[in-house]
ZADO-1210 file (C-alpha; in nm, 4 decimals, padded with zeros to 6 digits):
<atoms>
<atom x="16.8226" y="-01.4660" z="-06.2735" code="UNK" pos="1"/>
<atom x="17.0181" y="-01.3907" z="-06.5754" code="UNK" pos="2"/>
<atom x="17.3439" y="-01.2515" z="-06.6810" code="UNK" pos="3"/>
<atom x="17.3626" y="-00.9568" z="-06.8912" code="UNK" pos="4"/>
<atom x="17.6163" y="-00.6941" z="-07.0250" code="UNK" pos="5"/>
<atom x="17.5951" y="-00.3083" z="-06.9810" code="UNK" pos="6"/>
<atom x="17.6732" y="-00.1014" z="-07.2691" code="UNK" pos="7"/>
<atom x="18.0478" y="-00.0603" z="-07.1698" code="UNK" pos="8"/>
<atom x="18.0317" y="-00.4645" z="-07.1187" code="UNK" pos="9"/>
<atom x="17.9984" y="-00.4862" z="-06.7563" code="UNK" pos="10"/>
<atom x="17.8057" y="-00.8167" z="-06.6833" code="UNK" pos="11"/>
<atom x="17.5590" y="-00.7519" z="-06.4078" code="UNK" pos="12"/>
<atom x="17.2759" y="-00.9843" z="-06.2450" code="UNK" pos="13"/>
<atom x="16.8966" y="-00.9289" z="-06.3816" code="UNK" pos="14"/>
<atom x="16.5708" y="-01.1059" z="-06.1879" code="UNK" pos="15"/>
<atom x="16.3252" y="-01.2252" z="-06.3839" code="UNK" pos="16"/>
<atom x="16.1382" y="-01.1287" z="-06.1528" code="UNK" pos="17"/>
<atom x="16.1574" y="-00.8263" z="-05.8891" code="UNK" pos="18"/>
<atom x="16.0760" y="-01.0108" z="-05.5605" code="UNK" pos="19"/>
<atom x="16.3865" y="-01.2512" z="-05.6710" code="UNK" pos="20"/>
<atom x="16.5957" y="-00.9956" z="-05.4949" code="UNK" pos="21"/>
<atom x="16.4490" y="-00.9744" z="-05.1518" code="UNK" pos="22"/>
<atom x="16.4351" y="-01.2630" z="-04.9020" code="UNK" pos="23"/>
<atom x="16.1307" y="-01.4353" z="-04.9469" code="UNK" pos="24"/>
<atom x="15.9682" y="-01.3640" z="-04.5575" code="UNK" pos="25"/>
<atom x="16.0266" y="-00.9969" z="-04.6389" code="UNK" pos="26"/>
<atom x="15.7948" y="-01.0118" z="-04.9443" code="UNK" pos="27"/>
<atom x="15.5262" y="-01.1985" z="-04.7467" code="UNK" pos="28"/>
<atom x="15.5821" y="-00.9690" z="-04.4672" code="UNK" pos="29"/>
<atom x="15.4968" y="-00.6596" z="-04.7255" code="UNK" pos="30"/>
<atom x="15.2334" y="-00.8343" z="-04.8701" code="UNK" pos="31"/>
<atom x="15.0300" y="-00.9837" z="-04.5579" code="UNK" pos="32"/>
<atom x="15.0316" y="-00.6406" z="-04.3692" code="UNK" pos="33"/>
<atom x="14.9290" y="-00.4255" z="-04.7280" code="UNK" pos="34"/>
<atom x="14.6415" y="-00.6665" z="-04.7726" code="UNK" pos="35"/>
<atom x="14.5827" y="-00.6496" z="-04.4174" code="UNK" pos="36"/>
<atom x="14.5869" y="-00.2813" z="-04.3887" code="UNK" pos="37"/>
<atom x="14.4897" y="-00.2108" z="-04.7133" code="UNK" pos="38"/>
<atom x="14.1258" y="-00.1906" z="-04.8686" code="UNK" pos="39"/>
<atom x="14.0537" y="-00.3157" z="-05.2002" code="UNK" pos="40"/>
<atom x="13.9695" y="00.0357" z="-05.3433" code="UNK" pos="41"/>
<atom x="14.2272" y="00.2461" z="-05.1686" code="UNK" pos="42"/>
<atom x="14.4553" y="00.4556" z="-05.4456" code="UNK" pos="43"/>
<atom x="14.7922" y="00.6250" z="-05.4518" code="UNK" pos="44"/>
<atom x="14.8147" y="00.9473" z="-05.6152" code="UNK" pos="45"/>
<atom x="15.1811" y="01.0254" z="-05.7128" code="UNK" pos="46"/>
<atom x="15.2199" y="01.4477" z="-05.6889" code="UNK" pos="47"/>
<atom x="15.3663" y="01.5389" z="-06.0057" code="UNK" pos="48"/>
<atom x="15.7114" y="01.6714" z="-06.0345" code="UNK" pos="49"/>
<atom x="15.8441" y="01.9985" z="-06.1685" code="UNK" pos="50"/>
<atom x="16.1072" y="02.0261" z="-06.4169" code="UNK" pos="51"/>
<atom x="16.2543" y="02.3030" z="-06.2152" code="UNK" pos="52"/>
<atom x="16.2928" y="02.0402" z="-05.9318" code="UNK" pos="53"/>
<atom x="16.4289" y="01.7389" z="-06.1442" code="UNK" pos="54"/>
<atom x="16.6937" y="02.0127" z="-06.2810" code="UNK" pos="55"/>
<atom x="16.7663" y="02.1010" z="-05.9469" code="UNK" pos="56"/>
<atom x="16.8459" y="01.7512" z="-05.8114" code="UNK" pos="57"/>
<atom x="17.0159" y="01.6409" z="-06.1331" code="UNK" pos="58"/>
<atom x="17.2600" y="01.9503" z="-06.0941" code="UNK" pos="59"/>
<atom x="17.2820" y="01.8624" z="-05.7099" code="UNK" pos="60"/>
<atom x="17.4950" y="01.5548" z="-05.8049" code="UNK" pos="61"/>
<atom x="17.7942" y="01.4438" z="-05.6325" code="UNK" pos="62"/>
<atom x="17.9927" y="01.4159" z="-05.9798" code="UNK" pos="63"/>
<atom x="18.2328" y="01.1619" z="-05.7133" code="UNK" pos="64"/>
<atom x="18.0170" y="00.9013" z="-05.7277" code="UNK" pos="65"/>
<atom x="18.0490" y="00.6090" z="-05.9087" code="UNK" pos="66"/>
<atom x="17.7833" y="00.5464" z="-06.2313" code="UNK" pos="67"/>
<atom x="17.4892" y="00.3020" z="-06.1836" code="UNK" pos="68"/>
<atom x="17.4065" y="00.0015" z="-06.4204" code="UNK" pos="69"/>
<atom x="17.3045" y="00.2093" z="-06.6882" code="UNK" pos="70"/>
<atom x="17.6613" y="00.3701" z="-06.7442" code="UNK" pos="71"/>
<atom x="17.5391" y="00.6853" z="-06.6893" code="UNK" pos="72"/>
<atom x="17.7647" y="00.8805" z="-06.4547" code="UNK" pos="73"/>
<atom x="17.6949" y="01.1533" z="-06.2556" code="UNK" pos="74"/>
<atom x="17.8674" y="01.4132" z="-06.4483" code="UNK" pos="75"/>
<atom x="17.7243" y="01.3452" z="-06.7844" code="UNK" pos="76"/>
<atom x="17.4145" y="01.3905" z="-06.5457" code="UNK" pos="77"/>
<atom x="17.4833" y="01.6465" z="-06.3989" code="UNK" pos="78"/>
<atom x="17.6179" y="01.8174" z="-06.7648" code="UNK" pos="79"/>
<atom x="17.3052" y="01.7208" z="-06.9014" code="UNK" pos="80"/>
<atom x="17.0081" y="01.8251" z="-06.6410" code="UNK" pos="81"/>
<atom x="16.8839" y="02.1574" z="-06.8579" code="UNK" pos="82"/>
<atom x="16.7873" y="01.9000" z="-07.1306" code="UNK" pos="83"/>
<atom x="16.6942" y="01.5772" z="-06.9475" code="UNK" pos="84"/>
<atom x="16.4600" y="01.7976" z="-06.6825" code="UNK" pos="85"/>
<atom x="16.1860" y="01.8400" z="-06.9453" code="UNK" pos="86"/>
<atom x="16.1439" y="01.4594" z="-07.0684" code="UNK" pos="87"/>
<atom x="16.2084" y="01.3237" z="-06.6847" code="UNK" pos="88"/>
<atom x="15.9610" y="01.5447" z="-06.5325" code="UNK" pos="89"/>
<atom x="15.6688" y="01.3562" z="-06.7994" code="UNK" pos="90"/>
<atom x="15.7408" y="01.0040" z="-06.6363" code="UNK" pos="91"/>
</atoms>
């Protein structure tokens, strides 16, 4: 784990890596019953989402809420969800 600073200078904790922030028998849990239940050439197909969806949820914001690590709050969000739909809905 490392210390780093948000744009605004918040310090806030980063993993190295991403099973440093679960307990260690929950990761072995996940991984002995997906290997278990799992076979090798099974595949996960993510639907793809519409802009007109992303632009929905974005304006759907509770502009209350507090921002998240990336200092991005909900309003500027919110504000912004005509023009981020298009490049959000290519991830």
């Amino acid at each position: 784990m490392c210390i780093l600073h948000s744009p605004l200078g918040w310090p806030y904790l980063k993993s190295s890596q991403p099973q440093d922030s679960l307990p260690n028998s929950y990761v072995s849990k996940i991984k002995s019953h997906t290997s278990s239940n799992l076979s090798p050439d099974t595949t996960f197909n993510i639907p793809p989402i519409s802009e007109d969806f992303i632009r929905k949820q974005l304006q759907a914001l509770d502009t209350k809420k507090a921002t998240g690590l990336d200092d991005l709050g909900p309003r500027v969000l919110k504000t912004s969800a005509s023009i981020l739909a298009k490049p959000l809905s290519h991830f």
